[in-house]
C-alpha positions, 0 to 999 in steps of 0.5 A: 478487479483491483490487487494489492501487493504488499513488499515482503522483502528483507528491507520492508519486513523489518519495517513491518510489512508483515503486519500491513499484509496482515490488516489488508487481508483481515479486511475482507472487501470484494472484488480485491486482491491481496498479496506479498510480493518480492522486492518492489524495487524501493528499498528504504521507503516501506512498507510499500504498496501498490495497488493494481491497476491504478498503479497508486504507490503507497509508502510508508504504509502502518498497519493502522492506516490501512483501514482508511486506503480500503475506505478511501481508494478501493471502496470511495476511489479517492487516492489518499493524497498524503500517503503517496510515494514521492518518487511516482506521485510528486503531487502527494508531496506533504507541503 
């Protein structure tokens, strides 16, 4: 089973964390936790999300893309190279 946790931190929330949890819940897929969580440790580069087990971390995150990340990697298993977070995933750089 995989798990989804969105920051809802101070940092994250007035980037607007609150509506990216609010898509990925609105999006009802199964075996697929979703969840706020405290403070991701990576202040300035969310709204951020981590998808468990895979540990895939996802920055930047819009409410608009999240359609696509449930496409793509929960439901396709394909990492979504261009919205990896640079500082664990180097290779999902933007050229």
């Amino acid at each position: 089973m995989k798990c989804i946790r969105v920051c809802q931190n101070r940092t994250c929330r007035r980037q607007g964390s609150a509506k990216v949890l609010a898509a990925f819940e609105a999006i009802s897929t199964s075996d697929v936790t979703v969840m706020g969580s405290s403070c991701l440790g990576q202040c300035g580069n969310g709204p951020m999300v981590l998808i468990l087990p895979d540990m895939v971390w996802y920055s930047g995150v819009r409410p608009s893309q999240v359609p696509l990340i449930v496409e793509q990697h929960l439901l396709g298993n394909q990492i979504v190279t261009n919205m990896l977070y640079h500082r664990f995933h180097p290779q999902g750089q933007k050229q």
